[in-house]
C-alpha positions in Angstrom: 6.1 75.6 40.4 3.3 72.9 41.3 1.5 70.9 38.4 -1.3 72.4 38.8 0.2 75.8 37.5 2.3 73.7 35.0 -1.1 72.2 33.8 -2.4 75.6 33.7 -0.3 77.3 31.6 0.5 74.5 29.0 -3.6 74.2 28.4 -3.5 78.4 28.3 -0.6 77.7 25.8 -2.4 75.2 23.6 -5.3 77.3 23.7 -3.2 80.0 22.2 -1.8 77.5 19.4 -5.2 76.2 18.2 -6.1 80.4 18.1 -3.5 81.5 16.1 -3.8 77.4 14.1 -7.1 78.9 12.7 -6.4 82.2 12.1 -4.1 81.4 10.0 -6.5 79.4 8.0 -5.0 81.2 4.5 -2.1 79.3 4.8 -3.4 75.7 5.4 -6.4 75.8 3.6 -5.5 74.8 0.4 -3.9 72.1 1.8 -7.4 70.8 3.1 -9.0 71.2 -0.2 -6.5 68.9 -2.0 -6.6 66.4 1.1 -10.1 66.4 1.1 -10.3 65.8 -3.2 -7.8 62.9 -2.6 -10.4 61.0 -0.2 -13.3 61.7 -1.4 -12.2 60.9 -5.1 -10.4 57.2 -3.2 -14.6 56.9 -2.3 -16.0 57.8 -5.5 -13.4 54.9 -7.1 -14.3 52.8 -4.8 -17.8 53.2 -5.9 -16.8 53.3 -9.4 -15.3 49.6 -9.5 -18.2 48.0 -7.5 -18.0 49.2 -4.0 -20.9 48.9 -1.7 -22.5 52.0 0.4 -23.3 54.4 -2.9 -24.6 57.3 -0.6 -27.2 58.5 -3.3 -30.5 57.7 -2.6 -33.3 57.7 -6.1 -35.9 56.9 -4.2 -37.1 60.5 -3.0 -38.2 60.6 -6.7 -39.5 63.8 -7.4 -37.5 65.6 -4.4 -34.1 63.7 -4.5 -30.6 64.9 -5.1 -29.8 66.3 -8.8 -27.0 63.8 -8.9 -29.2 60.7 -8.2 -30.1 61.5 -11.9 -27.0 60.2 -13.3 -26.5 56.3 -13.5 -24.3 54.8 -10.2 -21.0 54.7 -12.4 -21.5 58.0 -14.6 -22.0 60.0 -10.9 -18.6 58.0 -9.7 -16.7 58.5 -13.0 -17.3 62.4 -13.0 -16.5 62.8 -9.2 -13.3 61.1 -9.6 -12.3 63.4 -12.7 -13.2 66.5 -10.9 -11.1 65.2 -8.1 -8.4 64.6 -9.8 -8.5 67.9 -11.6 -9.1 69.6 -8.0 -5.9 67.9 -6.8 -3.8 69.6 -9.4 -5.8 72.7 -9.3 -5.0 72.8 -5.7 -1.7 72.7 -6.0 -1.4 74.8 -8.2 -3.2 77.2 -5.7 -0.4 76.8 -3.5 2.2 78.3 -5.9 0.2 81.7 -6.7 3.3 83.1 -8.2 4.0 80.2 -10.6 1.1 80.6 -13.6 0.7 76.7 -13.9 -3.3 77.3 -15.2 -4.5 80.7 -15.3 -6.1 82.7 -12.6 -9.6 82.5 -14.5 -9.6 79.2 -14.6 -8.1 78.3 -11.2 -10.9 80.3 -9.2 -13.5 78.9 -12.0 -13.2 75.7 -10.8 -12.7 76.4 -7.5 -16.2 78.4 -6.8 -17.7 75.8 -9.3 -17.1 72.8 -7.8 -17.9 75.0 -4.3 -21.4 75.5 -5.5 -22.4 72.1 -7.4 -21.0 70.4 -4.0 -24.0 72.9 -2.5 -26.7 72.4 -5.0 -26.3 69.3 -6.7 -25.7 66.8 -3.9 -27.9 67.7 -0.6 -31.3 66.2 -1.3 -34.0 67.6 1.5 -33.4 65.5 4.0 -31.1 67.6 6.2 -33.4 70.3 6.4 -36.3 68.0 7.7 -33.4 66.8 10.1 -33.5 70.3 11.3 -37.1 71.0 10.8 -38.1 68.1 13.0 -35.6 68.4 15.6 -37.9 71.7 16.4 -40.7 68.4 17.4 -37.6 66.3 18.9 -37.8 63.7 16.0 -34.5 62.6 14.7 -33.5 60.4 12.1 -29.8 60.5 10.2 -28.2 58.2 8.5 -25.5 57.3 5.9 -26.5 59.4 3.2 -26.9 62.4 5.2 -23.6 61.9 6.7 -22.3 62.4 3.0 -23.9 65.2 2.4 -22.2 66.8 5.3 -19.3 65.7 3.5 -20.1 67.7 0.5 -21.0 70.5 2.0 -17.6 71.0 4.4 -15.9 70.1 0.8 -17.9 73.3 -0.3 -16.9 75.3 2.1 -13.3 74.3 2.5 -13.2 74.9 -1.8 -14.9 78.1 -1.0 -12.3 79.3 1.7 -9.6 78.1 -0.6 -10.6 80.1 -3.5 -10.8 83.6 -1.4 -7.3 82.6 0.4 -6.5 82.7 -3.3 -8.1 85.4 -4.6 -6.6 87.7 -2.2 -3.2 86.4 -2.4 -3.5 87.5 -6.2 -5.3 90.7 -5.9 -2.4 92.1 -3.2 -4.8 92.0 -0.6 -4.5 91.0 2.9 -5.4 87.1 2.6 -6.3 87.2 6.2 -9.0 90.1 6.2 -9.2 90.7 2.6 -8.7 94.5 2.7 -6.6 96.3 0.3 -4.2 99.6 0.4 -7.4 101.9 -1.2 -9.5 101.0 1.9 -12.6 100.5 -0.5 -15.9 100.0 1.2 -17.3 96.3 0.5 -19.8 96.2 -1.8 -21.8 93.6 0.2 -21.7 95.4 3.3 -23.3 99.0 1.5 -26.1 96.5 0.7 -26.6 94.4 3.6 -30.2 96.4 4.9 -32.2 95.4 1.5 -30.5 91.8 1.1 -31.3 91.2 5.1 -35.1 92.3 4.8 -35.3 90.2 1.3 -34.1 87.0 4.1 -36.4 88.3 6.6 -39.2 88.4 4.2 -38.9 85.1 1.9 -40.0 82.9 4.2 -43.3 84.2 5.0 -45.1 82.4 1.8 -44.4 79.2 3.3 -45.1 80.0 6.9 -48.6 81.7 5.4 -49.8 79.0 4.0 -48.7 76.6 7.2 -50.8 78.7 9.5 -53.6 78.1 6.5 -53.1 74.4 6.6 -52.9 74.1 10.7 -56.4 76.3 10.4 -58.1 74.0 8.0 -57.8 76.0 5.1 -56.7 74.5 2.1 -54.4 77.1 0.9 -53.1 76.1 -2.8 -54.6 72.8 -2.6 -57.9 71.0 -3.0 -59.8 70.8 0.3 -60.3 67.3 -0.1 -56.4 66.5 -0.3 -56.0 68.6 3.3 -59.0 66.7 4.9 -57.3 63.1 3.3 -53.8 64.7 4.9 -55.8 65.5 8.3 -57.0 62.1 8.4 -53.4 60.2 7.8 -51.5 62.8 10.3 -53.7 63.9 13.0 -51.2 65.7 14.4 -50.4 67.4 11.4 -51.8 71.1 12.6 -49.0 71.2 15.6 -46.6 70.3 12.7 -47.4 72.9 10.3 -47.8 75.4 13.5 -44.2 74.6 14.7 -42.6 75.0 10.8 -44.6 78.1 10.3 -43.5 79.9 13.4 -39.8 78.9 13.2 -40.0 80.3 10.1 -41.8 83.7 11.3 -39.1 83.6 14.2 -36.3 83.2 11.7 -37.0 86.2 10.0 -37.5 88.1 13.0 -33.8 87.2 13.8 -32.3 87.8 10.9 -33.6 91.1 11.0 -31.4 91.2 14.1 -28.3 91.5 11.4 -28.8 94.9 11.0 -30.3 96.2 14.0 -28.8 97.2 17.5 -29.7 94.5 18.9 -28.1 92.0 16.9 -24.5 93.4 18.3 -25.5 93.9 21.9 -27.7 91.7 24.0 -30.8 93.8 25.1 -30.6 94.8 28.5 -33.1 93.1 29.8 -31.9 89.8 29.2 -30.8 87.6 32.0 -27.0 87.8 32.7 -25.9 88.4 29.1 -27.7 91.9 29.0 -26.2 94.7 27.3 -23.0 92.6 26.6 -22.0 92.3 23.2 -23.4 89.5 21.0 -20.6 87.6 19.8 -19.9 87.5 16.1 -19.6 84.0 15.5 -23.5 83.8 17.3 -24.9 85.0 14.5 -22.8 83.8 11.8 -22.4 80.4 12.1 -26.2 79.7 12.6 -27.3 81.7 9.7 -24.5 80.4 7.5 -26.1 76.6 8.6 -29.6 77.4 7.7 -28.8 79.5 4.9 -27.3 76.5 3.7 -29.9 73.7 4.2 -32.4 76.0 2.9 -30.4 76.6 -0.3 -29.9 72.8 -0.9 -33.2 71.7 -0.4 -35.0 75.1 -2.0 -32.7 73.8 -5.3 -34.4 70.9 -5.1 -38.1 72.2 -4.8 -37.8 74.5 -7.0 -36.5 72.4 -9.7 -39.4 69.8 -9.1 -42.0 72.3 -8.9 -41.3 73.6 -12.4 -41.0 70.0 -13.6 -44.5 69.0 -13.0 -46.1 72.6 -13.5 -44.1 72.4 -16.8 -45.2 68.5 -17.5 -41.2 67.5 -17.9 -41.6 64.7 -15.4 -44.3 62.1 -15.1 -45.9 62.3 -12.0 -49.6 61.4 -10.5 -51.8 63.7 -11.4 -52.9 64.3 -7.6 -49.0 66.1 -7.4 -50.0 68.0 -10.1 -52.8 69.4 -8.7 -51.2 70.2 -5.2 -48.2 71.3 -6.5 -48.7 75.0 -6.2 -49.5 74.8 -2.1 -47.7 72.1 -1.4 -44.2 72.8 -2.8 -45.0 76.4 -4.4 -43.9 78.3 -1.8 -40.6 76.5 -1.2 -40.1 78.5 -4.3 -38.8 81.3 -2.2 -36.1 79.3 -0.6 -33.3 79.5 -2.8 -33.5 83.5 -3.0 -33.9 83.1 0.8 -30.9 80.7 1.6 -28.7 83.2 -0.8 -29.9 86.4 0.7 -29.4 85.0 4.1 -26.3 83.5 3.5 -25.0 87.2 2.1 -26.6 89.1 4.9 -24.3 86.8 7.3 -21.2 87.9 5.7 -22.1 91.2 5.2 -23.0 91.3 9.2 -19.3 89.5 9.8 -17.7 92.2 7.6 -19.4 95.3 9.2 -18.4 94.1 13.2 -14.7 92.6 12.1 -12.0 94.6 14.2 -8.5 95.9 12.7 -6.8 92.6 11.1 -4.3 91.2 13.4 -1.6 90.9 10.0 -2.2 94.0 8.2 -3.7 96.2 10.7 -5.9 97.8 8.7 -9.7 98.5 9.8 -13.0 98.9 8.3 -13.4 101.9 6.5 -15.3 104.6 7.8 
């Protein structure tokens, strides 16, 4: 046998390794979560005692994080507790049939912490990352990197509590099914909850087109002519947002349609092949995400200064309802997008490699 068969078959046997490494994700998952409490806890002590590189920036003012709220140390002192109390809570993940804390309780904190990780750390920033990489401007730095951070805590939390979930509902933890073969709830709704994704973002994207035509849409003319005048270039900007947007929605509608499982034919070389599941999940996930984060964050200033909690200059006050009004629609458009993903992954899954059971007809 030559090396270069040798070489051959040990990469086609890694390959197979790293495969089967993450399909088995239910088994090392909860492993993660704990190693990823233990670090990022170390951080938050660091912080705690002194330690330079606090990655929460209070400077956004009126469209910065949630947690920048909270004084340096009180932010550090609760993100160590929570740590601390996801370390043993992860462990105690990992023995389902020893009742250490009760289930309630175990998957409370679990889907908790999942979600605060989502909406209380991620200022806007990473979607103007993405925004702007549509105009190939990029800027990222330090704080972004942490809110990265957060988020894969999130997620790896939010795998971590399903693994569990399963495991103590006596359903497959790899697929989820049970014996019954019940239809998933999610999936008999996917159509509305895709079309409510496809449609949310068309109030911002409306009033875009308005500001790239010189119309001041939800503002005082004057404010758009000052705006023109700062950033000439500001109609391609609101052109390029407003049709990512429109094009957005046109793709997610692509969840529930034909087309969003097999390539048309007409496309170049990929035609009439089938669109791989992972194509449209992980990109919706992403943006469903971002637009989540930072929709939690507009929409919690806008009803501060509509509601005079906050106090800001009165020129916000009266631009509010066109300038940050319509990111109103983003949380209820990150959610629904973010459901209409997983309902999409649940409806083209094949028979589970473990339990070999299939969808239900």
């Amino acid at each position: 046998m030559d090396s270069k068969t040798v070489m051959n078959s040990t990469s086609s046997q890694m390959e197979k390794n790293v495969g089967m490494g993450f399909k088995s994700w239910p088994s090392w998952i909860g492993r993660i979560a704990i190693l990823w409490s233990v670090l990022y806890g170390a951080m938050h002590l660091y912080w705690l005692l002194g330690g330079a590189g606090y990655p929460f920036d209070a400077s956004m003012d009126l469209f910065r994080a949630m947690v920048t709220y909270l004084p340096v140390k009180a932010a550090s002192a609760v993100f160590v507790v929570l740590s601390i109390l996801g370390i043993f809570i992860g462990i105690a993940m990992q023995m389902p049939r020893v009742r250490v804390f009760p289930k309630w309780l175990i998957l409370t904190y679990a889907w908790g912490f999942a979600v605060s990780l989502l909406l209380f750390i991620p200022d806007i920033s990473l979607i103007m990352v993405m925004a702007y990489a549509f105009l190939f401007k990029f800027d990222f730095n330090w704080m972004m990197f942490n809110q990265i951070i957060c988020i894969m805590g999130a997620l790896v939390w939010s795998f971590t509590a399903i693994a569990y979930q399963r495991t103590t509902s006596n359903a497959c933890e790899h697929c989820g099914r049970t014996e019954d073969g019940k239809k998933i709830l999610l999936v008999q709704w996917a159509r509305p909850i895709t079309y409510i994704a496809a449609l949310a973002p068309l109030p911002y994207a409306l009033s875009r087109f308005a500001w790239a035509l010189g119309i001041p849409f939800g503002v005082d003319p004057k404010f758009l002519e000052d705006f023109s005048s700062v950033n000439p270039t500001h109609h391609i900007t609101e052109w390029v947002f407003g049709s990512v947007c429109i094009g957005g929605g046109l793709l997610t509608l692509g969840l529930i349609q034909k087309w969003g499982e097999v390539f048309p034919s007409w496309f170049p070389i990929i035609g009439s092949r089938r669109v791989p599941i992972l194509l449209a999940v992980i990109p919706a996930s992403l943006v469903a995400i971002a637009v989540t984060a930072a929709g939690f964050v507009f929409t919690f200033a806008f009803f501060t200064v509509t509601l005079g909690l906050m106090p800001v200059d009165n020129i916000i006050v009266s631009q509010i309802w066109g300038a940050v009004g319509p990111m109103v629609f983003w949380v209820p458009w990150g959610a629904a997008l973010g459901l209409a993903a997983v309902a999409y992954y649940y409806r083209r899954r094949g028979q589970c490699a473990h339990c070999r059971r299939s969808n239900p007809a």
